[in-house]
N, CA, C and O atoms as a GROMACS GRO file, in nm:
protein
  372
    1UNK      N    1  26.884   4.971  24.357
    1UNK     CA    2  26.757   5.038  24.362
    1UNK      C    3  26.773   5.171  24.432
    1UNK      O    4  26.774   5.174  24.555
    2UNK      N    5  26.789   5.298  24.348
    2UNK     CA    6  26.782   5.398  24.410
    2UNK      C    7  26.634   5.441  24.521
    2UNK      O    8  26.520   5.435  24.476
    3UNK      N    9  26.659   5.478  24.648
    3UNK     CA   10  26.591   5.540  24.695
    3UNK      C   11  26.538   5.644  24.712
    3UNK      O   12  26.604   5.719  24.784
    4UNK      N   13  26.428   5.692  24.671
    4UNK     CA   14  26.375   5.845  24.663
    4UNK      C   15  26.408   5.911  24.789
    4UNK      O   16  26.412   5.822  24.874
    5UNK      N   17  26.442   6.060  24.858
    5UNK     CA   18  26.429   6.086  24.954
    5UNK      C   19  26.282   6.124  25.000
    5UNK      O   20  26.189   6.167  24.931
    6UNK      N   21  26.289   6.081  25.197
    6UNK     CA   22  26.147   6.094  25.207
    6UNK      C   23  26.134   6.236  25.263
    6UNK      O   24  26.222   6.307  25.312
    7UNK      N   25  25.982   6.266  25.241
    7UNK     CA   26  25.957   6.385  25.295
    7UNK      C   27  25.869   6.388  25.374
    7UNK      O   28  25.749   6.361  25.362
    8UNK      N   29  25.944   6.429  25.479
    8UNK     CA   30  25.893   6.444  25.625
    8UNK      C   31  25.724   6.475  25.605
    8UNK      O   32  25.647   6.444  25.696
    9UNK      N   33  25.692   6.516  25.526
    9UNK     CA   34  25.505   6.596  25.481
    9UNK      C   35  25.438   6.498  25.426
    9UNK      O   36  25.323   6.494  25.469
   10UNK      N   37  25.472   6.393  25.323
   10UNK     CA   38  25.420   6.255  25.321
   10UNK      C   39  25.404   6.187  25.426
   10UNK      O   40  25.456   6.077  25.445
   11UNK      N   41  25.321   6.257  25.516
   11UNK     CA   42  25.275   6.110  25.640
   11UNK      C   43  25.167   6.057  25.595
   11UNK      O   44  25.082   6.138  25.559
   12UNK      N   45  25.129   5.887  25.578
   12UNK     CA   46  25.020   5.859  25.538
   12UNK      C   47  24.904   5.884  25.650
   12UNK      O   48  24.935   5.893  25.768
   13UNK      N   49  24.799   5.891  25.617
   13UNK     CA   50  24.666   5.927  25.694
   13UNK      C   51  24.618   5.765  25.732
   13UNK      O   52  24.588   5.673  25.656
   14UNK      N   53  24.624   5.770  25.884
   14UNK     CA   54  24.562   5.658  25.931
   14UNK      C   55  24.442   5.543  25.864
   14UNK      O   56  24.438   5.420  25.859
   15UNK      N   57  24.369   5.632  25.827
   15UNK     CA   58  24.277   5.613  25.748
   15UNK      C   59  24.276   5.537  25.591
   15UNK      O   60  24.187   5.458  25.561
   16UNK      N   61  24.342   5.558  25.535
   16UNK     CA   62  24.416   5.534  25.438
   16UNK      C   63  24.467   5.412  25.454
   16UNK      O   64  24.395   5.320  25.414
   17UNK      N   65  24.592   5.377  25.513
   17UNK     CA   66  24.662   5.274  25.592
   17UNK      C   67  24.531   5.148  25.584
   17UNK      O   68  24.540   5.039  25.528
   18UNK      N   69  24.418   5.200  25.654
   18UNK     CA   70  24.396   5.048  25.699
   18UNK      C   71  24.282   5.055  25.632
   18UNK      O   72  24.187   4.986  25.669
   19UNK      N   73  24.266   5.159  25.497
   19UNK     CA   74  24.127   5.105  25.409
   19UNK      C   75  24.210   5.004  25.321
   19UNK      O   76  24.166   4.900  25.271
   20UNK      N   77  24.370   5.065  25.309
   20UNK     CA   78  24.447   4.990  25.254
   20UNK      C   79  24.444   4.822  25.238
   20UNK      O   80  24.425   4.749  25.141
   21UNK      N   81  24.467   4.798  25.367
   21UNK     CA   82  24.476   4.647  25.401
   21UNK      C   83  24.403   4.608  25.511
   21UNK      O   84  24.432   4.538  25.608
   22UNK      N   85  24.312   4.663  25.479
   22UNK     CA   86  24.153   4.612  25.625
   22UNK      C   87  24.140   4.463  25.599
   22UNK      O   88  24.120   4.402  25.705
   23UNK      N   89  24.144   4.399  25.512
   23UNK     CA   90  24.116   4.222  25.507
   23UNK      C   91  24.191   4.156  25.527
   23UNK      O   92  24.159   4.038  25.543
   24UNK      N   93  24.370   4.204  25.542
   24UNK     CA   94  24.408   4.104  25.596
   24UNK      C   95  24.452   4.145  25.764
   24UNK      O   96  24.488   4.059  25.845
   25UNK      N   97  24.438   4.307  25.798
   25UNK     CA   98  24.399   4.340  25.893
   25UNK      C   99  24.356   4.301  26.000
   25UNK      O  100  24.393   4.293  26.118
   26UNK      N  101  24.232   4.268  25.909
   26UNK     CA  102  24.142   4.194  26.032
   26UNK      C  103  24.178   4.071  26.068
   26UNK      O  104  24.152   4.037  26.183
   27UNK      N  105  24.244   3.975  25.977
   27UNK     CA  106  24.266   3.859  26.015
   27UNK      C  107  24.360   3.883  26.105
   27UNK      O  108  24.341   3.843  26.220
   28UNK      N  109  24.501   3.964  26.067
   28UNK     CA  110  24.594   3.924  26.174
   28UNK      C  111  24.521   3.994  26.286
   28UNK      O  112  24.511   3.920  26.384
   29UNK      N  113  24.449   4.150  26.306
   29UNK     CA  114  24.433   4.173  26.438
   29UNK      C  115  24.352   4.052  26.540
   29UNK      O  116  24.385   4.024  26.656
   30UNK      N  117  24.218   3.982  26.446
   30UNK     CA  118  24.174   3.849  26.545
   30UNK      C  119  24.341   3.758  26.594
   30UNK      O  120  24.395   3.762  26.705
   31UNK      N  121  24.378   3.698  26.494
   31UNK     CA  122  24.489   3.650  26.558
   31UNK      C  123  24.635   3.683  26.673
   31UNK      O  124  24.702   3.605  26.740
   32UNK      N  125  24.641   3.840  26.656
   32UNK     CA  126  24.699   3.871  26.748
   32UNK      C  127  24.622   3.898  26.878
   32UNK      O  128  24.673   3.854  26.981
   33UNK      N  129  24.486   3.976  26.890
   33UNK     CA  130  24.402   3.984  26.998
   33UNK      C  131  24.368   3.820  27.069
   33UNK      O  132  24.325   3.810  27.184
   34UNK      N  133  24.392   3.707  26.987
   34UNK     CA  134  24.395   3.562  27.026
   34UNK      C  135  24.548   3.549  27.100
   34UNK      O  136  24.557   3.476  27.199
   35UNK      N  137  24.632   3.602  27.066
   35UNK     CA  138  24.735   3.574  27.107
   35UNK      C  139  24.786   3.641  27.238
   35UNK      O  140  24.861   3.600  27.326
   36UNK      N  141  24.714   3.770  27.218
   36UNK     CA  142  24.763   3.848  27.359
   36UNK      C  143  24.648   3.807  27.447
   36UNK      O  144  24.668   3.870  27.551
   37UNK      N  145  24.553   3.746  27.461
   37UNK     CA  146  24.458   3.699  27.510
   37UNK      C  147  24.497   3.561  27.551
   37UNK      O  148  24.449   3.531  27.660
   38UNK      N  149  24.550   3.493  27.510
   38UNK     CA  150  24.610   3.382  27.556
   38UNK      C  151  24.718   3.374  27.637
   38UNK      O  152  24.727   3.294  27.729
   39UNK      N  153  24.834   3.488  27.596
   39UNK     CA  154  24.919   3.484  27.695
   39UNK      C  155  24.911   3.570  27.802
   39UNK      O  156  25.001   3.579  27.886
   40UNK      N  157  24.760   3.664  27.807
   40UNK     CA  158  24.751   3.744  27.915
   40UNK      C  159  24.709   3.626  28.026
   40UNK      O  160  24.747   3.612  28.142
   41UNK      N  161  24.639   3.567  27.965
   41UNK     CA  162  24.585   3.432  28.087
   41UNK      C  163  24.697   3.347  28.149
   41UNK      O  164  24.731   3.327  28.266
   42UNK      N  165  24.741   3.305  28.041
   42UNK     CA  166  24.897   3.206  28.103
   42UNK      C  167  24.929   3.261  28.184
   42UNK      O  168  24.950   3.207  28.293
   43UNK      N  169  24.945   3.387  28.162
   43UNK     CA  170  25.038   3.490  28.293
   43UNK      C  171  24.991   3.490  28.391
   43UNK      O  172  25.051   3.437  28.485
   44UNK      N  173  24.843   3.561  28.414
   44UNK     CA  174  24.774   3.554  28.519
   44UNK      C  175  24.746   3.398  28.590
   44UNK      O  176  24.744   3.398  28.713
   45UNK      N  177  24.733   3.314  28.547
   45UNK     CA  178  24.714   3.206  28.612
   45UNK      C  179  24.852   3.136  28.670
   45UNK      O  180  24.851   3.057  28.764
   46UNK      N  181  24.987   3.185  28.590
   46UNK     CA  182  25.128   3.148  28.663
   46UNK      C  183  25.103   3.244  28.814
   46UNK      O  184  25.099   3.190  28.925
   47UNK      N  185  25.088   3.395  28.793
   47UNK     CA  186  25.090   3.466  28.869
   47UNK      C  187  24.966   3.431  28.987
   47UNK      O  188  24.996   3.465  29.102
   48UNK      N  189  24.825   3.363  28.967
   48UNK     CA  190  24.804   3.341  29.076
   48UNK      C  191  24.840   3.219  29.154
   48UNK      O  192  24.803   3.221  29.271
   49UNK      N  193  24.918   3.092  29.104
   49UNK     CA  194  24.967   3.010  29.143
   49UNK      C  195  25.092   3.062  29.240
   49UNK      O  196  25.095   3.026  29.358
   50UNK      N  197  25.225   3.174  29.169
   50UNK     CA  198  25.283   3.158  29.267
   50UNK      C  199  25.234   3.278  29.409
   50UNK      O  200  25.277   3.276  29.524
   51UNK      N  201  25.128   3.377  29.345
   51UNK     CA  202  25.069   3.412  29.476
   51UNK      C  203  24.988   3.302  29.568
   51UNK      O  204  24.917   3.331  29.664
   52UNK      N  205  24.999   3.241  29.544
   52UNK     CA  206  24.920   3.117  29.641
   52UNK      C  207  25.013   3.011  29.714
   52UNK      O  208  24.970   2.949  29.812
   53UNK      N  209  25.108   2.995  29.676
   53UNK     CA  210  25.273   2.905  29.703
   53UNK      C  211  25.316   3.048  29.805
   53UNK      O  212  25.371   3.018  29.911
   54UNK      N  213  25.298   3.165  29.783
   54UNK     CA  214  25.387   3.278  29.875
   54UNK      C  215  25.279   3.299  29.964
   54UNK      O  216  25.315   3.372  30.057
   55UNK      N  217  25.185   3.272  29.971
   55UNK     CA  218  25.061   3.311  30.085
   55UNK      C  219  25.086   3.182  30.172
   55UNK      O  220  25.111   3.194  30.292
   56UNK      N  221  25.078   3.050  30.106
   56UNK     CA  222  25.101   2.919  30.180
   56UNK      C  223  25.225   2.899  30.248
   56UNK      O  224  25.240   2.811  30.332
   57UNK      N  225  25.338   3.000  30.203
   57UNK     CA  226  25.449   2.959  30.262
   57UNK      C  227  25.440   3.078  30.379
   57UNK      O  228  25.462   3.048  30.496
   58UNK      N  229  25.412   3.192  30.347
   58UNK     CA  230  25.360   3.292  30.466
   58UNK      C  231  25.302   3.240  30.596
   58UNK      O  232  25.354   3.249  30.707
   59UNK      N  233  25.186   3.183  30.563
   59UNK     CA  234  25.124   3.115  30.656
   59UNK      C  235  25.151   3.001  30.728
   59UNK      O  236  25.146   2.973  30.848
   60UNK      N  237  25.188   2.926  30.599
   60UNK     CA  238  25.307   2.824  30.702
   60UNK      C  239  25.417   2.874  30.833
   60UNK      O  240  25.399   2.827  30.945
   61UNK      N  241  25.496   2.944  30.814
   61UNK     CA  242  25.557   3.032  30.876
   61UNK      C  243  25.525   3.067  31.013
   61UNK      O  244  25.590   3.045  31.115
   62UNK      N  245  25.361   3.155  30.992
   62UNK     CA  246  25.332   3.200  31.075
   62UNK      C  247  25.299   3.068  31.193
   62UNK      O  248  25.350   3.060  31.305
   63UNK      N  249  25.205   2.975  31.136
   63UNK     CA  250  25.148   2.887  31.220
   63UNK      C  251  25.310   2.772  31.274
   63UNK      O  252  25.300   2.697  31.371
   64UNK      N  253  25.429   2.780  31.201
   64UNK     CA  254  25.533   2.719  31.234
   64UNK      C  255  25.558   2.843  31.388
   64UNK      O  256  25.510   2.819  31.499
   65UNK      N  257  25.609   2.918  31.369
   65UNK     CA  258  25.628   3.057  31.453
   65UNK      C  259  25.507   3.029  31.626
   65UNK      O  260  25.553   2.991  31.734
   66UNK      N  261  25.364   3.060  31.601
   66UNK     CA  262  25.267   3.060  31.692
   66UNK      C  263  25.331   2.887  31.770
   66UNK      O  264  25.333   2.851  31.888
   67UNK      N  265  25.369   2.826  31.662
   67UNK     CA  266  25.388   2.686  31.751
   67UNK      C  267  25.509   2.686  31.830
   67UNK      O  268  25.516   2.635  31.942
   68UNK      N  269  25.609   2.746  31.767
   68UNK     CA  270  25.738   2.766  31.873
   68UNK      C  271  25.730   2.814  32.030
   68UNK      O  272  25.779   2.774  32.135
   69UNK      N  273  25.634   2.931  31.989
   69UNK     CA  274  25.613   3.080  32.094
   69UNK      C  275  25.497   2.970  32.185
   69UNK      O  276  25.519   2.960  32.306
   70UNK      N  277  25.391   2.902  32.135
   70UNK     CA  278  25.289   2.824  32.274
   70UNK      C  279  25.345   2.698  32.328
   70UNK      O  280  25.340   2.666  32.447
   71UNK      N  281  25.418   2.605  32.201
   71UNK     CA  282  25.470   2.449  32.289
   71UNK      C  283  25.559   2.466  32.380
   71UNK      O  284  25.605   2.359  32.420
   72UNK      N  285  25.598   2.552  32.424
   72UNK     CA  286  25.693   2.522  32.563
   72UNK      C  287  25.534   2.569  32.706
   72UNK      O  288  25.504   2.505  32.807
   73UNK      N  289  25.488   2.663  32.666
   73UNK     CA  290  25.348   2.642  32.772
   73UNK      C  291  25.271   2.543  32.791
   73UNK      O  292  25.215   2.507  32.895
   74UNK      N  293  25.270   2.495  32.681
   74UNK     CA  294  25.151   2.355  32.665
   74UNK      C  295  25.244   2.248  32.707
   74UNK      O  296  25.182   2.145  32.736
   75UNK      N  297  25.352   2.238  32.718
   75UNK     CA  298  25.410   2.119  32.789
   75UNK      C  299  25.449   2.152  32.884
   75UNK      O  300  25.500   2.056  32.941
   76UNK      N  301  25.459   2.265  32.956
   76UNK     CA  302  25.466   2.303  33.121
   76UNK      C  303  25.334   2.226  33.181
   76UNK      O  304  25.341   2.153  33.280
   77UNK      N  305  25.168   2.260  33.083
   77UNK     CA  306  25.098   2.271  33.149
   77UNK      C  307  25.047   2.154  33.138
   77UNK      O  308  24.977   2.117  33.232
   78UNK      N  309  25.065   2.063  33.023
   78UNK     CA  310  25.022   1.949  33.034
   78UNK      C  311  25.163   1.795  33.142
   78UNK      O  312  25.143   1.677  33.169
   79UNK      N  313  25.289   1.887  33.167
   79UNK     CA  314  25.320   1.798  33.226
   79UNK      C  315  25.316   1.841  33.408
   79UNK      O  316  25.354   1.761  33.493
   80UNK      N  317  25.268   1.967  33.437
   80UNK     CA  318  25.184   2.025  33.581
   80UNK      C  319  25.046   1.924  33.601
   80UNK      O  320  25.009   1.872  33.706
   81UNK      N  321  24.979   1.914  33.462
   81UNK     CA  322  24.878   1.828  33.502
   81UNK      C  323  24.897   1.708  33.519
   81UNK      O  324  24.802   1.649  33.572
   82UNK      N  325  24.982   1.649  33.496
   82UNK     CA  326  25.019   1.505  33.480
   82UNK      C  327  25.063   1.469  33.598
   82UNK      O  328  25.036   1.358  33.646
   83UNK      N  329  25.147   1.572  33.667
   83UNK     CA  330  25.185   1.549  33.806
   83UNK      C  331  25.110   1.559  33.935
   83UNK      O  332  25.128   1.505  34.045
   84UNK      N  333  25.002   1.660  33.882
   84UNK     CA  334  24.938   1.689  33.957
   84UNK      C  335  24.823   1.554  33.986
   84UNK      O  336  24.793   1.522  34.101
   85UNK      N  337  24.773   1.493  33.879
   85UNK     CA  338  24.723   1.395  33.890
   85UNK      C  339  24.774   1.208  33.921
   85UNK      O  340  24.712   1.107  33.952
   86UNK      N  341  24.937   1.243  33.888
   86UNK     CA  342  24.990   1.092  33.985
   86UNK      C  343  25.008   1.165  34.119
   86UNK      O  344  25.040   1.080  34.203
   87UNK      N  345  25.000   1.309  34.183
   87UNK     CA  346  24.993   1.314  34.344
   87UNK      C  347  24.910   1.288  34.394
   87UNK      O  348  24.926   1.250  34.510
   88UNK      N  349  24.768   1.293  34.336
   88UNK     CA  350  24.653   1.255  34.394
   88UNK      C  351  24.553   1.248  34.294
   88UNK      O  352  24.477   1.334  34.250
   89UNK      N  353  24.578   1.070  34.255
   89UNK     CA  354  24.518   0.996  34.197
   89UNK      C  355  24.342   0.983  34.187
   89UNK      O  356  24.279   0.967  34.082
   90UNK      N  357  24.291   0.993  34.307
   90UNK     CA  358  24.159   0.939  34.321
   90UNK      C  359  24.079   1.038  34.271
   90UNK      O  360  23.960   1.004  34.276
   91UNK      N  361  24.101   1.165  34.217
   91UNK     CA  362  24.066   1.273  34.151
   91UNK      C  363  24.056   1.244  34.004
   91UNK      O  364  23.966   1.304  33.946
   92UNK      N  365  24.120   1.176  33.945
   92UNK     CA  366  24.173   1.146  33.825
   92UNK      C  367  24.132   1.050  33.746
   92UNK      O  368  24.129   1.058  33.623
   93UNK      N  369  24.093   0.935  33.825
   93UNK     CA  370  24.076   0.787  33.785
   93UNK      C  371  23.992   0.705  33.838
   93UNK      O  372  23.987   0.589  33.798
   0.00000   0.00000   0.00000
């Protein structure tokens, strides 16, 4: 099958194009606008899951961290109180 050469000046007119094939057009554009619509969601809903796993592990972190930096105070101070109350009991009990 010989091929004609093309000429760069034959551009079809947009217009043209899709009076061309507007019916089945339309079908595939619903079906593709279904499709990028579907996987725009998948995405977004992967993407706010693992923003929510990286916020939870953030925060985990932090509240792991705040607990390192206060439990050595809180067991100074709860074992100061402890002593303080077997030295003199009748305060206590």
């Amino acid at each position: 099958m010989p091929t004609e050469p093309h000429d760069p000046r034959d551009i079809p007119i947009l217009t043209e194009a899709v009076k061309d094939s507007a019916p089945s057009l339309s079908l595939e554009a619903k079906a593709v606008h279904a499709a990028i619509l579907s996987e725009t969601l998948e995405l977004a809903d992967s993407l706010l899951h693992q923003a929510v796993k990286d916020i939870e592990a953030t925060l985990f972190e932090r509240v792991l961290d705040r607990l390192r930096a206060q439990l050595p105070e809180l067991v100074d101070r709860i074992l100061r109180e402890h002593a303080a109350a077997q030295e003199d009991p009748q305060d206590h009990g």
